[in-house]
N, C-alpha and C positions, 0 to 999 in steps of 0.2 A: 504493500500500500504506500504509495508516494505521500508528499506533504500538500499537494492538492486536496486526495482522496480524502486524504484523515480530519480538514480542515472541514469537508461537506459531510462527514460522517460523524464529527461532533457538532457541527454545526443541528444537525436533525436529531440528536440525542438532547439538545439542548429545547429544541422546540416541541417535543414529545412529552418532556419534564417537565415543563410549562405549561403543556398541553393537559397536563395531568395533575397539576395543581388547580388551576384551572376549575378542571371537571370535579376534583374534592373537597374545594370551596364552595362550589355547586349546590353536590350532594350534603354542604354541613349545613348550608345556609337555608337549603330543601327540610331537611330533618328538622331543622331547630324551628322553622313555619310550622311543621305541620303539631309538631309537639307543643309549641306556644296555642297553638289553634284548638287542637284539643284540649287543654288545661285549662284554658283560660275561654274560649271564644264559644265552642261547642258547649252548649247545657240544657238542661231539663228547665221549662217554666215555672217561675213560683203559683201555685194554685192557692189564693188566699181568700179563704172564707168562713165565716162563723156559722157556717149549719153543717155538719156531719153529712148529713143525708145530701147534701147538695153535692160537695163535696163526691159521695161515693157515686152520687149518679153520673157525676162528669167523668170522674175516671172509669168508670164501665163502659157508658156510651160514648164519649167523646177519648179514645186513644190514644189520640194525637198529643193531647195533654198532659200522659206519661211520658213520653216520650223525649228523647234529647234532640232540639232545634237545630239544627245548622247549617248557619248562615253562609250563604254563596262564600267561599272561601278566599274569594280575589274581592271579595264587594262586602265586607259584613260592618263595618265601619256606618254609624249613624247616618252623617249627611250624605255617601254615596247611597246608601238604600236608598234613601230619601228621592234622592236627584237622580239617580237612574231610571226607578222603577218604572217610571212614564214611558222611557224611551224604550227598555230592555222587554217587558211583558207583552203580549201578543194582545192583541185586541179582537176575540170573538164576534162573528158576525150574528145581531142580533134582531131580528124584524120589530120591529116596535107597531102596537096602538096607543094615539095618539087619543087624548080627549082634554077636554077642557072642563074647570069644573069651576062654578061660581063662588064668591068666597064671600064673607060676612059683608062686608065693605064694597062690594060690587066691581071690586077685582076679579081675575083669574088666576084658576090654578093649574098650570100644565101637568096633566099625567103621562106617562109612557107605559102603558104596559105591554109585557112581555105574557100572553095568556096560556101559552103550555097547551094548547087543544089536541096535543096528538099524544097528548101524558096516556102513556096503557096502565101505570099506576093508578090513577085518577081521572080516570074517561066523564066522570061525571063533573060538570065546570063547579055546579052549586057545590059540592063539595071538597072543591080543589083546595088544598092547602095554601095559602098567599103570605105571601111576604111584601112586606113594604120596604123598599130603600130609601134610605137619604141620602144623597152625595155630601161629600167636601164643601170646603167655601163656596169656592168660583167652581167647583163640577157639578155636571148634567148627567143624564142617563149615558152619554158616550166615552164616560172615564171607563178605564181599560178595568180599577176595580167593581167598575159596578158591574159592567159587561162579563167578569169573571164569577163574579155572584149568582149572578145569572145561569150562566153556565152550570153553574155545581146545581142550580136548583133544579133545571132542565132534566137533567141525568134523574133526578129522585120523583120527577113525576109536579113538583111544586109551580103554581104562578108568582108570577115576580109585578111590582108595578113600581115605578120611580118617580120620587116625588122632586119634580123639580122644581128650586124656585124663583120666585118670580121675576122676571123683568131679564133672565138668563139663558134660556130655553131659546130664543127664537120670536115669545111671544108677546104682544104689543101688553105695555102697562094703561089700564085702564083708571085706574086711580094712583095718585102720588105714595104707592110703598112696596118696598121691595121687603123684605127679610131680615133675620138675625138669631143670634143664637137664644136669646130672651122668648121673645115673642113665640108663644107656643096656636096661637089661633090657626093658622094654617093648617098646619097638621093636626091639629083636634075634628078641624072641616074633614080633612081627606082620612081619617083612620073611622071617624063616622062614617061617612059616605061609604068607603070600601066594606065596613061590618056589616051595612045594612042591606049594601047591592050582592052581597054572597054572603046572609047571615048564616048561614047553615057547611061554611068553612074554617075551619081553624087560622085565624090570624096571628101573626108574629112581624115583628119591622129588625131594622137594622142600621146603625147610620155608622158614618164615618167622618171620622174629622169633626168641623163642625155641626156635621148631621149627626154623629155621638152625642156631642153636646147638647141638640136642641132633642132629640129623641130619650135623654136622659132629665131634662127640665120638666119636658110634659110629660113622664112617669113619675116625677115627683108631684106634680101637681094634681096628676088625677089617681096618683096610689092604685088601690085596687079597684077603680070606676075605670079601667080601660076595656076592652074587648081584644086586647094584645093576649095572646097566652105567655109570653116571654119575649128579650127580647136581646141583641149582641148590638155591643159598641164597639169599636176601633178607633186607636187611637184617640181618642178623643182627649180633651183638653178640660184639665177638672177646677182648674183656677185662672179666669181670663187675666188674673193681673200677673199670676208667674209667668203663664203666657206670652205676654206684652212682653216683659222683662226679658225672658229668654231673646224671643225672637229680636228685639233691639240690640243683641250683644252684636257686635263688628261681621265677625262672622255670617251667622246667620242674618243681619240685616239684609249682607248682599246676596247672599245667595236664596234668601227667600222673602224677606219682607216686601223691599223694594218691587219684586214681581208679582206678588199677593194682591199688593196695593193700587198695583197697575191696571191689574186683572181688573179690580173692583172701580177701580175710575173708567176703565172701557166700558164696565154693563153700564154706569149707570147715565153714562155719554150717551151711547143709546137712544134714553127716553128722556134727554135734556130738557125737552119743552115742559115736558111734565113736570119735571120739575124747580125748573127756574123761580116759579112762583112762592115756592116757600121755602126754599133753601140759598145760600150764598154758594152758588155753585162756580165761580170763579174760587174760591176758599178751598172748599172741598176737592177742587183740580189742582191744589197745590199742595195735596196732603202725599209726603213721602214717605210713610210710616201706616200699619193697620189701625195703632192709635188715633193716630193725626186724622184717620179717615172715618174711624167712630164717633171720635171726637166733633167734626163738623157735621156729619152725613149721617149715620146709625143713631147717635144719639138723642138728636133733633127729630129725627124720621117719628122715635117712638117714645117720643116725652119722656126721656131721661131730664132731672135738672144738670145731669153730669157725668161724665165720663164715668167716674168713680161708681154711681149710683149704677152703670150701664153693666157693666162689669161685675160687680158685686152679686147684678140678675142673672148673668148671663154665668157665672158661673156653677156647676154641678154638684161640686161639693156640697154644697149648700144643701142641696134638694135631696141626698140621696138617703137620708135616712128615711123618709118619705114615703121613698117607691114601694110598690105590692105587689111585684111581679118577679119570677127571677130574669134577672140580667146577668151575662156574660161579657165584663170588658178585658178588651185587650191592649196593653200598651207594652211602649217599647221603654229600658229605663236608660235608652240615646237617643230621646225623641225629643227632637230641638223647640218642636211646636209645644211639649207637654213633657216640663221637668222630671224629674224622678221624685223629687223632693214633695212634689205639689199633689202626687198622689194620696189620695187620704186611704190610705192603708187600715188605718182604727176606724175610722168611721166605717167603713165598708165591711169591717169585721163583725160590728153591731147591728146589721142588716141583715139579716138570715137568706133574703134573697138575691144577695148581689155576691158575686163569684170573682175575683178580682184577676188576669191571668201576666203575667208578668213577665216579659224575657230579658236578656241581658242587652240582646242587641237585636236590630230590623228595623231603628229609624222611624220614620213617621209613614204611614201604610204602606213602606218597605216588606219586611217578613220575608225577603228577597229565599230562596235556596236552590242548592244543585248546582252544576259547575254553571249549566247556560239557562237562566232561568226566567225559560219564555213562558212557561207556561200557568201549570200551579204554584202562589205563593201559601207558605205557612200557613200566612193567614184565611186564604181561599180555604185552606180543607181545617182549618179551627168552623169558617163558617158554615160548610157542608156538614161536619159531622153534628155540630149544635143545633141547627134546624131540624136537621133528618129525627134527633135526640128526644127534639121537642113535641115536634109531630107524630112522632111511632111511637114514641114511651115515654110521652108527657104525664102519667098520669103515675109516674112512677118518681115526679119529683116531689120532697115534702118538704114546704117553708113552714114556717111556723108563726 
């Protein structure tokens, strides 16, 4: 071997040993993910609640609840669930009926329902199971989680109907008011109307987000006067002023206030005429914050004397020793919309009908999992099995 030879034959001993550090760096920094992930990231739900029987009913019928969570393992990070989830989920194609329904005040209220007519479960419509949804803030019937709801109920035979609200849908405002997480009239309108047009089916609702919050106010308010037999929250937000505070911090200002904000100065741009007349809507177009936009627009809308007073309504805590049905919520404790802190964990203990479910991480209606996760979230089959739970072997939950 000449001193050429020998030059390109360490020369490639040296790149192979490189090559090979490399690859063992890799493999420690592979290992030491996946092990951090599992110890820390991978976990069982906290299941908190003060009735036994509740309790053992969920863990029978609801599985999914024993079970250890785990979250998309490139993606389980609070704000990424959060901020992917829109783009990453698949959105099912759903035929919607459309109806309009009159509301106290001689507004409308847009329904979408989803009627299930070819259920071989429930061939008969009068006794179809129904479910009510409420969307998010700014969501409609065509958020990819409601359309996933949908989906899961489809499979079990259930009708689904989506309560959208007003002046966001599409459809023209007839009177100067749109919504809030307070204001429970609307939905008192539309949970009547649906018990009475199919009294002879077992009703349950669902909200998310802010539809948590407002489906968790009017269970406070009407206790055991509802015609719901139960009913599941997500994510929802149990104190609007930790809320505020959260969502103000730097962070999440920008990555979500600011667009939350925007959202809601577009719908209500919309129906300006309408309301020019009693609002300072040049004011209200300069609000950069959800606050700021309560504060001139929500709060006035429904005679609050004050932000504070608005908030105070508007939030669930409040109301939940109240309720007389069971409920199932779900939160995340990385959920930038709804602290960990702000959970009322005792109070909800002292409810015998509220079921508290609690993971470590999935963000705000994230529940993201599986490597590529287009399809079913967490949260979709937490929702599928608790309806299915309610409806087949309701008669097997005991509140007290």
């Amino acid at each position: 071997m000449n001193l050429e030879e020998l030059s390109v034959y360490l020369e490639s001993r040296e790149g192979l040993l490189a090559s090979g550090i490399g690859w063992s760096l890799v493999l420690c920094f592979g290992a030491a993910y996946v092990c951090y992930y599992l110890r820390t990231i991978a976990k069982k739900p906290q299941l908190i609640t003060g009735n036994e029987n509740l309790c053992q009913f969920l863990q029978d019928q609801c599985p999914v609840l024993t079970e250890i969570y785990y979250p998309t393992v490139w993606c389980w990070e609070g704000h990424l669930q959060t901020l992917l989830r829109p783009f990453i989920t698949s959105k099912p194609n759903v035929q919607y009926r459309n109806e309009l329904v009159t509301a106290t005040d001689g507004g409308q209220i847009f329904l979408d329902w989803f009627d299930n007519d070819n259920s071989i479960q429930y061939p008969d419509s009068s006794t179809r199971p129904t479910i009510v949804l409420l969307p998010g803030l700014t969501g409609t019937s065509k958020e990819s989680y409601i359309l996933h709801m949908i989906q899961q109920s489809k499979t079990l035979g259930y009708r689904c109907v989506v309560f959208n609200y007003r002046g966001i849908a599409g459809e023209n405002l007839l009177t100067p008011r749109t919504y809030c997480a307070a204001n429970t009239e609307d939905l008192e309108t539309i949970i009547d109307y649906i018990h009475k047009l199919y009294a002879s089916a077992a009703l349950m609702a669902a909200g998310v987000s802010m539809g948590g919050m407002l489906l968790l106010n009017y269970l406070g308010k009407t206790g055991k006067k509802t015609p719901l037999k139960a009913a599941a929250v997500f994510s929802a937000g149990w104190n609007a002023f930790e809320s505020a505070e959260s969502l103000e911090k730097p962070v999440n200002l920008l990555l979500f206030n600011y667009y939350l904000t925007s959202c809601l100065k577009s719908s209500v741009t919309r129906h300006r005429q309408v309301f020019d007349k009693l609002f300072n809507m040049n004011l209200v177009m300069k609000a950069k914050t959800l606050r700021e936009f309560d504060k001139q627009f929500t709060t006035v809308m429904f005679g609050y004397p004050s932000i504070e007073a608005y908030y105070e309504d508007a939030s669930p805590c409040h109301k939940l020793k109240k309720i007389g049905i069971p409920v199932l919520c779900l939160n995340s404790l990385d959920d930038a919309f709804s602290p960990n802190h702000a959970i009322p964990v005792e109070i909800a203990k002292q409810n015998t009908n509220i079921a508290l479910i609690l993971t470590s991480y999935g963000g705000h209606i994230g529940f993201l999992e599986g490597l590529w996760p287009r399809k079913c979230t967490y949260m979709d089959r937490i929702f599928k099995q608790f309806v299915q739970a309610v409806f087949e072997h309701g008669r097997k939950i005991v509140t007290l």
